[in-house]
N, CA, C and O of each residue as an XYZ file, in Angstrom:
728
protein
N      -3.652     23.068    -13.433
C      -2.872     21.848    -13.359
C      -3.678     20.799    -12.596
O      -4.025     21.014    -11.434
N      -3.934     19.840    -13.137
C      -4.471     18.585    -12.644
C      -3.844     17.783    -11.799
O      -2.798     17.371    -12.301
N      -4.050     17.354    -10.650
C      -2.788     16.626     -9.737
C      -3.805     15.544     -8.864
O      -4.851     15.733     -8.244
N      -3.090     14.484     -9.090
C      -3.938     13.579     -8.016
C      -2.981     12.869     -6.962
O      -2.044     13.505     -6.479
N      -3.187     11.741     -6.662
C      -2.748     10.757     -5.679
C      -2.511      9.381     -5.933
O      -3.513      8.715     -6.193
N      -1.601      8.902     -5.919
C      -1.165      7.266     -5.982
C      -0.937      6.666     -4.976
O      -0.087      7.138     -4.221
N      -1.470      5.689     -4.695
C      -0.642      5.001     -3.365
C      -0.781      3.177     -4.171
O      -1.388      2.724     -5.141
N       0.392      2.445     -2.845
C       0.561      1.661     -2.945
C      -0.251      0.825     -1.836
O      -0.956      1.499     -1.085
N      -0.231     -0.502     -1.658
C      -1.565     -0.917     -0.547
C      -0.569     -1.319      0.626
O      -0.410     -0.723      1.692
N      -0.058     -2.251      0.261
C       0.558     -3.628      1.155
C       2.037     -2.452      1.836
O       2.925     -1.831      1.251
N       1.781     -2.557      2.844
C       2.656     -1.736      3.633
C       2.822     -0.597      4.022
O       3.464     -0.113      4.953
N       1.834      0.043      2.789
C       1.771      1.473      2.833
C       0.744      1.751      3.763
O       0.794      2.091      4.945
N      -0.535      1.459      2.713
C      -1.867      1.570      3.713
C      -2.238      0.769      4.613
O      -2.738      1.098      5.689
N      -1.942     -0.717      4.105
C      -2.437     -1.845      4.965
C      -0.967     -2.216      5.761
O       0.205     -2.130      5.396
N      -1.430     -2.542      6.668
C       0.029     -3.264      7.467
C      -0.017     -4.852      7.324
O      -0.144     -5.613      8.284
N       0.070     -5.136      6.370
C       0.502     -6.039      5.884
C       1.410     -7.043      6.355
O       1.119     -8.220      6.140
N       2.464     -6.757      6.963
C       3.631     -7.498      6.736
C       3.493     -7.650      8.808
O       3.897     -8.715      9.275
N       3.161     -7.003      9.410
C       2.836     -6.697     10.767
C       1.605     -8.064     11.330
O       1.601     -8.644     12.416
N       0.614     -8.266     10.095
C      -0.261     -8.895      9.898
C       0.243    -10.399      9.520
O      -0.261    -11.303     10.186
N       0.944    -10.662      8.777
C       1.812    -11.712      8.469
C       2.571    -12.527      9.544
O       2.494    -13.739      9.743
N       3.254    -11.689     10.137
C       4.491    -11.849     11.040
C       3.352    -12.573     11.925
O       3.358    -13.799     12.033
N       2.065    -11.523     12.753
C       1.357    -12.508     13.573
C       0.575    -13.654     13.192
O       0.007    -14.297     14.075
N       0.484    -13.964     12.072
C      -0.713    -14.993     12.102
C       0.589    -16.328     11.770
O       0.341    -17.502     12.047
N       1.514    -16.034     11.349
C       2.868    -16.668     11.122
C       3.435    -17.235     12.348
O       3.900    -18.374     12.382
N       3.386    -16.219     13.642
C       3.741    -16.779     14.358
C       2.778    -17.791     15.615
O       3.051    -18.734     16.358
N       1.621    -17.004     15.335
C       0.245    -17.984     16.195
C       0.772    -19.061     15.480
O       1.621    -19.590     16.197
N       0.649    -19.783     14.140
C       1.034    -20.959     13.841
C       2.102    -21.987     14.401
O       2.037    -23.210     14.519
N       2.918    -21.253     14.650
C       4.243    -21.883     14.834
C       5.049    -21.871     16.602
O       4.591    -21.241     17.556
N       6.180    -22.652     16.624
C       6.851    -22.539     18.588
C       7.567    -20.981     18.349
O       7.661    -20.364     17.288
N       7.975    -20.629     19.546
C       8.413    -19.687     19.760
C       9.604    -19.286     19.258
O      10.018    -18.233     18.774
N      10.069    -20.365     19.480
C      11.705    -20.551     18.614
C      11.932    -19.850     17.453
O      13.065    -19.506     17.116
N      10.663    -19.544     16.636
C      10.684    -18.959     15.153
C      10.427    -17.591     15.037
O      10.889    -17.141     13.989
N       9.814    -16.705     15.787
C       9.680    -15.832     16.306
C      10.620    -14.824     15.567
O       9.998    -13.949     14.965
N      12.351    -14.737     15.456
C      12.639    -13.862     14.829
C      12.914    -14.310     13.657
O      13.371    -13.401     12.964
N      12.840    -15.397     13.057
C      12.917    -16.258     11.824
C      12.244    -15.280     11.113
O      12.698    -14.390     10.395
N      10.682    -15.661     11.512
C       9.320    -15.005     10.958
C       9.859    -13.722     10.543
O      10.193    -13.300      9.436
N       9.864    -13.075     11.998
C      10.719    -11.543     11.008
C      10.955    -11.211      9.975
O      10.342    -10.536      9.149
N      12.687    -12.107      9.997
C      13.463    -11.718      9.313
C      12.635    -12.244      7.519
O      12.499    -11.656      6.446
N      12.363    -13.263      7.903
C      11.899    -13.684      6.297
C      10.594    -12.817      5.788
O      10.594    -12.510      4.596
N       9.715    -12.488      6.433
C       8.777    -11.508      6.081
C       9.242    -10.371      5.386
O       8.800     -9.924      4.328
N      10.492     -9.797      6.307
C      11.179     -8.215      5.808
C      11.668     -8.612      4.766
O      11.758     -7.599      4.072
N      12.143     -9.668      4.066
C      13.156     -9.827      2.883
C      11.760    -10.359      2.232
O      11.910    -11.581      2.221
N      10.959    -10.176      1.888
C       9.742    -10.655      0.844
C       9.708    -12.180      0.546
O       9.092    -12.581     -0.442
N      10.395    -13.091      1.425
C      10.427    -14.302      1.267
C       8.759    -14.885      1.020
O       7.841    -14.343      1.637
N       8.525    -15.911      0.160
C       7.313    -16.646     -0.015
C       6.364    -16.921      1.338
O       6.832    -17.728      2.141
N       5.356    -16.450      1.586
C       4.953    -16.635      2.856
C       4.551    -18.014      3.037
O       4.545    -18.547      4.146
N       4.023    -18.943      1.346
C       3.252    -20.322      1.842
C       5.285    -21.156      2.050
O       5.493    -22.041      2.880
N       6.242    -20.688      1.279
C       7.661    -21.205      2.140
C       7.735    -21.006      3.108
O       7.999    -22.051      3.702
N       7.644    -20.069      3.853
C       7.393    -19.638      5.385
C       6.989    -20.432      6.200
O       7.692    -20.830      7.128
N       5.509    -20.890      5.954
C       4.766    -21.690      6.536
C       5.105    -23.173      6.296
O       4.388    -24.021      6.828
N       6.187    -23.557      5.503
C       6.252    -24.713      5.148
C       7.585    -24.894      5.589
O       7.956    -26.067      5.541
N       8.474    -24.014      6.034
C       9.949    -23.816      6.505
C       9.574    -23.898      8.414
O      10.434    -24.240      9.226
N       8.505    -23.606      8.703
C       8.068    -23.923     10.032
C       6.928    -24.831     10.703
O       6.394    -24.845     11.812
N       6.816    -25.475      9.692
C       5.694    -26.846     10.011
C       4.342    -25.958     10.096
O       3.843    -26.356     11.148
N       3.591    -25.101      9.632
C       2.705    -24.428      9.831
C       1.576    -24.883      8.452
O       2.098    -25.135      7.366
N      -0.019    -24.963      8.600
C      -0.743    -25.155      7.619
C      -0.508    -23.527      7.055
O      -0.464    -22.550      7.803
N      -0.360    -23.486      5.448
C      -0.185    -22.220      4.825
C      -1.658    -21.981      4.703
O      -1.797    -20.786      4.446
N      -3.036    -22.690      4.784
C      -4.453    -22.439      4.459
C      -4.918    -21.478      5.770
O      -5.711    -20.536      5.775
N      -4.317    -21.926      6.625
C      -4.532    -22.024      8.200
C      -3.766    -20.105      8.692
O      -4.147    -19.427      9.647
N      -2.737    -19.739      7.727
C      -1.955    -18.981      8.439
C      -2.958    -17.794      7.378
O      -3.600    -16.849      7.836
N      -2.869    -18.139      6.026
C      -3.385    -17.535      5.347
C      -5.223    -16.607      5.824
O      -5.503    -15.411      5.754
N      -5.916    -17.550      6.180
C      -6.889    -17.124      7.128
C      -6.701    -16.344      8.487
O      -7.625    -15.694      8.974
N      -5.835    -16.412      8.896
C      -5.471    -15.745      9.781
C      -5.135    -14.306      9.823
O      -5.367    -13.304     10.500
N      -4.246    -14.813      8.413
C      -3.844    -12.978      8.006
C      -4.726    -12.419      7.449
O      -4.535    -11.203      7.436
N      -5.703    -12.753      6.929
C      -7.095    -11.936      6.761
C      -7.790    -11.665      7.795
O      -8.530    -10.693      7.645
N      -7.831    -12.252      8.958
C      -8.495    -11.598      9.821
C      -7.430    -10.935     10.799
O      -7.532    -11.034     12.022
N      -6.292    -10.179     10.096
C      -5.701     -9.759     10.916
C      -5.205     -8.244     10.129
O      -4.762     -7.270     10.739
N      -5.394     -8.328      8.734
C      -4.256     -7.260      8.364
C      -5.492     -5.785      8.462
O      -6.494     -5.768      7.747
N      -5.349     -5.295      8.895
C      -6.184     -3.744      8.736
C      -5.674     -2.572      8.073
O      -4.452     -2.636      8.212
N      -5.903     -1.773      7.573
C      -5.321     -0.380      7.400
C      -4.610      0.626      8.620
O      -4.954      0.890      9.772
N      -3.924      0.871      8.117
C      -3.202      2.213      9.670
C      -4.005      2.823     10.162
O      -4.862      1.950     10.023
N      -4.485      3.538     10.609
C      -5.553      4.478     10.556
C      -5.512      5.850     10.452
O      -6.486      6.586     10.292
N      -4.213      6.211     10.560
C      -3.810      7.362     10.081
C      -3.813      7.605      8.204
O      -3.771      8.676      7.599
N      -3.882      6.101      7.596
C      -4.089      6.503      6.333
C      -5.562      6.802      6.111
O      -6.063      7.719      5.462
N      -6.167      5.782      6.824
C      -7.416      6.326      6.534
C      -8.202      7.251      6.769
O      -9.332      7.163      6.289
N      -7.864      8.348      7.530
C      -7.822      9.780      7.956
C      -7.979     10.480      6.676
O      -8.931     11.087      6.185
N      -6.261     10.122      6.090
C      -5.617     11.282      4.975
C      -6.516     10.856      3.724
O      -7.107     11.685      3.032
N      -6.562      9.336      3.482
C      -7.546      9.236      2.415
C      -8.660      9.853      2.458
O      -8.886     10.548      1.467
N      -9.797      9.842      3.630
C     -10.887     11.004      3.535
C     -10.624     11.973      3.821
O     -11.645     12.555      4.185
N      -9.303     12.927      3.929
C      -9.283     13.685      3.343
C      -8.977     14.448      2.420
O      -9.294     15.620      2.216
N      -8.257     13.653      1.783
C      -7.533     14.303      0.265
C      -8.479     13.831     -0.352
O      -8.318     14.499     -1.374
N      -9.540     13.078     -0.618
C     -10.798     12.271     -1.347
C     -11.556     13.254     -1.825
O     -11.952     13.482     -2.968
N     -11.788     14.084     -0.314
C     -12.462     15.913     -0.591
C     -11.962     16.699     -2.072
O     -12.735     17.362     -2.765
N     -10.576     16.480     -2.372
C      -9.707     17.531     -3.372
C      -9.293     16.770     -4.413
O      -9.447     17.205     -5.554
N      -8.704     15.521     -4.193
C      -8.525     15.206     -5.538
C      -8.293     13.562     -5.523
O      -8.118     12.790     -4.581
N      -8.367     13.338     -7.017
C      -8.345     12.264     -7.026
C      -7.742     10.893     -6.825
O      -6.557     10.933     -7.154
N      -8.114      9.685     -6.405
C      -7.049      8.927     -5.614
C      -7.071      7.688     -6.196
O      -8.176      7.148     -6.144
N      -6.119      7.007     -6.784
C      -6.045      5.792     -7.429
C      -4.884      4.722     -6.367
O      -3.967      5.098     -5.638
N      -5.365      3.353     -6.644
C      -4.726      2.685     -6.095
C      -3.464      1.797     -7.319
O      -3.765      1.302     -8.405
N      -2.231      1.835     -6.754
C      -1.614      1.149     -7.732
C      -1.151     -0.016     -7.292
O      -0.202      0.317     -6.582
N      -1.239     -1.341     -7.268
C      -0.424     -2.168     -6.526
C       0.487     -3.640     -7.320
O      -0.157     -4.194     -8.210
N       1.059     -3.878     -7.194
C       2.032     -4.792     -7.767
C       1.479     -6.248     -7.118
O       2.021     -7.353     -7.118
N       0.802     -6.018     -6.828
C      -0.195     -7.398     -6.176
C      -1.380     -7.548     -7.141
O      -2.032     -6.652     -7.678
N      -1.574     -9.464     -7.287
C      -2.868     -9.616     -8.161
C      -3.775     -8.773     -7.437
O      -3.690     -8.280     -6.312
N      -4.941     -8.690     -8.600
C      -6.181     -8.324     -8.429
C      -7.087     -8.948     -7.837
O      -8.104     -8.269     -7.698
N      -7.174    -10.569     -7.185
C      -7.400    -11.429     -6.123
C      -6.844    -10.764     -4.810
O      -7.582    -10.567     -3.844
N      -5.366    -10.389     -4.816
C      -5.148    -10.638     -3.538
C      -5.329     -8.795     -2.973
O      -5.334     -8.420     -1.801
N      -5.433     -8.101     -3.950
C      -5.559     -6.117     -3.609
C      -7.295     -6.609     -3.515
O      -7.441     -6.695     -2.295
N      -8.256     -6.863     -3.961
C      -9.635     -6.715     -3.770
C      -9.883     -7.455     -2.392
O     -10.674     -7.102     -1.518
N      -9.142     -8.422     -2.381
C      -9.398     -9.350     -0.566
C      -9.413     -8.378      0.475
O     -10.212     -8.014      1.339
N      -8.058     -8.027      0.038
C      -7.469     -7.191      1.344
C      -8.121     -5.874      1.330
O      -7.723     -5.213      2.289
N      -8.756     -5.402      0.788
C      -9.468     -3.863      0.711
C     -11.012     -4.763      1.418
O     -11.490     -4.642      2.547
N     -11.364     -5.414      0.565
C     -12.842     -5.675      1.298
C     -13.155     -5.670      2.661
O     -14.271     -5.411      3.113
N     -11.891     -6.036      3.489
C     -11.923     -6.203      5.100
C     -12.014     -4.711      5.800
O     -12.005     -4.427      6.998
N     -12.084     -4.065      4.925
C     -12.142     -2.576      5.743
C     -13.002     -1.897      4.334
O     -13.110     -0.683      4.508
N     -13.571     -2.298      3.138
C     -14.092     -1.362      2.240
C     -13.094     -0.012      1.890
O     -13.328      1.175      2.119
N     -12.057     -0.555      1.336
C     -11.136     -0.201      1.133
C     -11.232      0.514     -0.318
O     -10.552      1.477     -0.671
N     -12.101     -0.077     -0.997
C     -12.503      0.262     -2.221
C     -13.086      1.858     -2.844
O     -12.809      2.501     -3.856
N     -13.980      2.085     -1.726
C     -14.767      3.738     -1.689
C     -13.890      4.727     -1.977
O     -14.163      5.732     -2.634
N     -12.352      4.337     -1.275
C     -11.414      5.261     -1.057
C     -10.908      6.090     -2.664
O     -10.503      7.248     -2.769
N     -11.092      5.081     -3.776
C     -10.107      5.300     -5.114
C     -10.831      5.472     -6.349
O     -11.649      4.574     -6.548
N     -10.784      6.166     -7.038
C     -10.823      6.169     -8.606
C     -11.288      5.152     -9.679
O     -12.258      4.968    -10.414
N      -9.998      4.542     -9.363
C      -9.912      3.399    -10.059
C      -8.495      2.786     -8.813
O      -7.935      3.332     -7.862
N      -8.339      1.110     -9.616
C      -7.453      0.270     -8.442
C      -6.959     -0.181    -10.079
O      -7.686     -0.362    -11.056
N      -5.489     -0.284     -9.976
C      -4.834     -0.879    -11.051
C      -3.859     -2.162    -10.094
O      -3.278     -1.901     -9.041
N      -3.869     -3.222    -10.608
C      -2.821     -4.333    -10.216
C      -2.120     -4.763    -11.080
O      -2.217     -4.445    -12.266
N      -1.180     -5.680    -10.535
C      -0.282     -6.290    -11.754
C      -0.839     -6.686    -13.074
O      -0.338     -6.732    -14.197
N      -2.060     -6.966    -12.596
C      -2.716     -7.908    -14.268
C      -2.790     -6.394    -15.352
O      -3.068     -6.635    -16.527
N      -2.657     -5.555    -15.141
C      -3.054     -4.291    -15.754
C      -2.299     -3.355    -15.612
O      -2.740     -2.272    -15.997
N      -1.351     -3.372    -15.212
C      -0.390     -1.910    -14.888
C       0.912     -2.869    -15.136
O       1.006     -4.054    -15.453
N       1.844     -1.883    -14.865
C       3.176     -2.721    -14.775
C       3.780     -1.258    -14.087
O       4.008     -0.449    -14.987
N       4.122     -0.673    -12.599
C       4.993      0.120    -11.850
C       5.950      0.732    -13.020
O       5.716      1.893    -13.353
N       6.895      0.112    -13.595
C       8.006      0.385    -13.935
C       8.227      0.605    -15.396
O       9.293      0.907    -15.932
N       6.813      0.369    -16.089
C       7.079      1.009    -17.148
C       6.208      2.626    -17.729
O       5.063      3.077    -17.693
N       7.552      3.064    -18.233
C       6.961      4.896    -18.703
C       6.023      4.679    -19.737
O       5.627      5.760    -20.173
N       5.369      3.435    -20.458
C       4.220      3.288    -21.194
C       3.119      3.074    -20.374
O       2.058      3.518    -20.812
N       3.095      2.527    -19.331
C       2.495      2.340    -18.719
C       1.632      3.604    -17.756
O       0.445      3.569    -17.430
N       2.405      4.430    -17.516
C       2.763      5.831    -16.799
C       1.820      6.720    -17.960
O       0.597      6.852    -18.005
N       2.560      7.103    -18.594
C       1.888      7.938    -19.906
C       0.850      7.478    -20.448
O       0.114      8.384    -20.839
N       0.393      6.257    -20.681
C      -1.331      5.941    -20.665
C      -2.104      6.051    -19.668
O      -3.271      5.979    -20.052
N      -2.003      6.217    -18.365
C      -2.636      6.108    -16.989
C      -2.410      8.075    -17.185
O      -3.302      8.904    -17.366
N      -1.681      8.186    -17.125
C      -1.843      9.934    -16.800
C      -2.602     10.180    -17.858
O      -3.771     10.295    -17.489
N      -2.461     10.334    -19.178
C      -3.095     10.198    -20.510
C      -4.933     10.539    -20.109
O      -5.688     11.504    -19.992
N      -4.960      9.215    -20.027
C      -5.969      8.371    -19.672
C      -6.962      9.237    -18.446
O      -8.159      8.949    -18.431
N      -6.528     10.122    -17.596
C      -6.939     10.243    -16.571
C      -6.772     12.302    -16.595
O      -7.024     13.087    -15.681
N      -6.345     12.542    -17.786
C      -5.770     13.724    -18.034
C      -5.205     14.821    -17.033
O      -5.691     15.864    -16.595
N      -3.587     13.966    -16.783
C      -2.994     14.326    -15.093
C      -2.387     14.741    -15.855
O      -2.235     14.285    -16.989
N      -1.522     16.465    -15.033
C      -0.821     17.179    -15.038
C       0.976     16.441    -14.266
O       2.203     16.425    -14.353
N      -0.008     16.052    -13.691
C       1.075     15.016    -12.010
C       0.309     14.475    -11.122
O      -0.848     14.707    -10.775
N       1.427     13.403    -10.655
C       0.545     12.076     -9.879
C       1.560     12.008     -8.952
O       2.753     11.863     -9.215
N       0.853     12.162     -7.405
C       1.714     11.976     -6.397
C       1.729     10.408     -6.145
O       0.731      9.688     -6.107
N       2.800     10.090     -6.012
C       2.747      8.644     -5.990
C       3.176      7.873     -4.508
O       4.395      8.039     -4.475
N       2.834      7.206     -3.416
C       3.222      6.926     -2.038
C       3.520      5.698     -1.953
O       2.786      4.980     -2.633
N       4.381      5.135     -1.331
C       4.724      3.669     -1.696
C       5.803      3.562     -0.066
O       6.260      4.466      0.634
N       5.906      1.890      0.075
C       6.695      2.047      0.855
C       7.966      1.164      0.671
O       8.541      0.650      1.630
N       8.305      1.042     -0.420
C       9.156      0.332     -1.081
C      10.310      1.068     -2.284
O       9.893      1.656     -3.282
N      11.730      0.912     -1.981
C      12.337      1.981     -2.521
C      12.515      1.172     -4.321
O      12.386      1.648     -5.449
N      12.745      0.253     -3.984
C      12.760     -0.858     -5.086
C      11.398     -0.944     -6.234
O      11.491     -0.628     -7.420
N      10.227     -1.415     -5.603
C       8.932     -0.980     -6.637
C       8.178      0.240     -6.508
O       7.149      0.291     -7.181
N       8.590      1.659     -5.482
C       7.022      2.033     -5.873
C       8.074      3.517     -6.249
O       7.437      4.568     -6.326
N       9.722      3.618     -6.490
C      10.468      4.701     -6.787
C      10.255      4.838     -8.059
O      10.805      3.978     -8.747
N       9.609      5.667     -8.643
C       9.026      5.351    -10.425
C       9.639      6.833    -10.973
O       9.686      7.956    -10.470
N      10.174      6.141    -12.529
C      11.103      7.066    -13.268
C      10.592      7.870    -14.162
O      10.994      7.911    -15.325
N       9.300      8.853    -13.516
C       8.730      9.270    -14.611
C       8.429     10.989    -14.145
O       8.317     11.521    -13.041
N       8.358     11.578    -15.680
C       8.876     13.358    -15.199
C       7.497     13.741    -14.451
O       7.475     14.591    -13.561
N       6.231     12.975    -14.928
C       5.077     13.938    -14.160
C       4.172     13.198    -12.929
O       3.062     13.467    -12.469
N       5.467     11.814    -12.510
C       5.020     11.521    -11.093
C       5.929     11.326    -10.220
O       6.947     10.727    -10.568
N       5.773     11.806     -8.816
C       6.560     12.265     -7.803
C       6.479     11.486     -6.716
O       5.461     11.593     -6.032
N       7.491     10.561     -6.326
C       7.663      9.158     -5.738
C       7.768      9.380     -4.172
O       8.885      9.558     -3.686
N       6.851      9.376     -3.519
C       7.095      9.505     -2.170
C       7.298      8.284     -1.407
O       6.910      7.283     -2.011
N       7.871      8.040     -0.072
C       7.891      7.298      0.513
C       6.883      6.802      1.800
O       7.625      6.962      2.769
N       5.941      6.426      2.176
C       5.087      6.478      3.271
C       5.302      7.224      4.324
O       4.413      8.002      4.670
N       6.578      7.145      5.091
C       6.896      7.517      6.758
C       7.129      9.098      6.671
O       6.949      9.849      7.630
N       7.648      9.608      5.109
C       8.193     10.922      5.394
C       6.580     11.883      5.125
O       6.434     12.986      5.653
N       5.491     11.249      4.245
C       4.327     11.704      3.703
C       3.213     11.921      4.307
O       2.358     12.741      3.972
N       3.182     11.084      5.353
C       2.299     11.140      6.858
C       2.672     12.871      7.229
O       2.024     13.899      7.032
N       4.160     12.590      7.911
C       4.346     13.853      8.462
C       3.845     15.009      7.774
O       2.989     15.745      8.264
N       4.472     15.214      6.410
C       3.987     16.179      5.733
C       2.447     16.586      5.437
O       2.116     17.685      4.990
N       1.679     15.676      5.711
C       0.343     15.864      5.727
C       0.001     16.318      6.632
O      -0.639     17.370      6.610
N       0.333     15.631      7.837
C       0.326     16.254      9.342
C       0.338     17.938      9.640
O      -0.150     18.687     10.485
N       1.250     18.079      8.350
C       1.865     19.603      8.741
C       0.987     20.338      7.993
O       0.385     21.270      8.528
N       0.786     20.016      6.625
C      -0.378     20.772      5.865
C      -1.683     21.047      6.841
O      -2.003     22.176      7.214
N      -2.332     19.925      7.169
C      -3.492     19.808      7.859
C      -3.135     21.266      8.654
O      -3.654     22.356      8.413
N      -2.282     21.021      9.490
C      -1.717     21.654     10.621
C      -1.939     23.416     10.158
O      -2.728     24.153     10.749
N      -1.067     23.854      8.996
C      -1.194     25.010      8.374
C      -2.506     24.917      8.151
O      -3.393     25.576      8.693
N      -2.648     23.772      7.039
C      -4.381     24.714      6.623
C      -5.323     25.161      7.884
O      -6.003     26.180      7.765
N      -5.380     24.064      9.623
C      -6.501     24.775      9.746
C      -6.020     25.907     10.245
O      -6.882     26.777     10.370
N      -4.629     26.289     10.672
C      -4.399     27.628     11.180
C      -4.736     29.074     10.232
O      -4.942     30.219     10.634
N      -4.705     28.570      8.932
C      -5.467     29.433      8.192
C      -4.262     30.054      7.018
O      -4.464     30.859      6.108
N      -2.585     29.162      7.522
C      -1.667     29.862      7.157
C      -1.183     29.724      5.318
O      -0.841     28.654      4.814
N      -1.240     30.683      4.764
C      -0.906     30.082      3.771
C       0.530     29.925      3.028
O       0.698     30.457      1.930
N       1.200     29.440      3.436
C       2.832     28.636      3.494
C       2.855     27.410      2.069
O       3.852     26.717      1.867
């Protein structure tokens, strides 16, 4: 059985939205502070954001590039599941804005292949069945941190959520080096 790895970028791997919130709020008075928050968590437009708080959107935008990094606990698990099998990136973000944000850490080494919106579509089972097809998968673990885009309705991929998938890796690691086989 052939089995690989899916992940999603923006939240999952990259902290993204953590990255946002600060360069959002360097821009702006204090006063906005939980504004920023709240509109970040609801996927509100970030250049509205910046324009809902008197902020240059060129200005905030630069900022969040030199701010968003990877967790580093993903980047652990990526070199090491990289060892066993194969790892594709899926993201619902252009292919401008997933290649930016990987370049700041060479984010790229990590995957297979990188599919974005211009080329994939999450939510459709044609889409699914040519990519597994294509890649001749048995099953595709899929990691996301979004219950809305990255919960996918398909029989031979298995929709995880980021926070619960850490742990579980944690624990594998944990067994494998004890030697246990569980």
């Amino acid at each position: 059985m052939k089995i690989a790895f899916g992940f999603d970028l923006h939240n999952t791997i990259l902290l993204s939205n953590d990255a946002w919130i600060e360069a959002l709020s360097e821009c702006s008075e204090e006063k906005y502070k939980n504004f920023i928050r709240h509109e970040v968590y609801n996927k509100t437009s970030r250049k509205m954001i910046a324009e809902q708080i008197g902020a240059d959107y060129i200005e905030v935008l630069e900022l969040y590039h030199s701010k968003v990094k990877p967790d580093t606990s993903w980047v652990y698990f990526l070199q090491s599941l990289r060892e066993s099998y194969p790892l594709y990136l899926i993201s619902a973000s252009n292919r401008k804005k997933v290649y930016r944000d990987l370049k700041g850490w060479n984010g790229q080494q990590f995957f297979d292949e990188i599919l974005t919106t211009e080329s994939f579509n999450k939510s459709s089972k044609e889409d699914w069945d040519a990519f597994l097809k294509k890649h001749s998968l048995d099953l595709l673990i899929y990691i996301g941190n979004d219950v809305d885009e990255d919960v996918v309705c398909h029989p031979n991929v298995i929709p995880l959520l980021n926070g619960n998938f850490l742990k579980t890796l944690e624990k594998m690691e944990l067994l494998k080096k004890r030697g246990d086989e569980r």
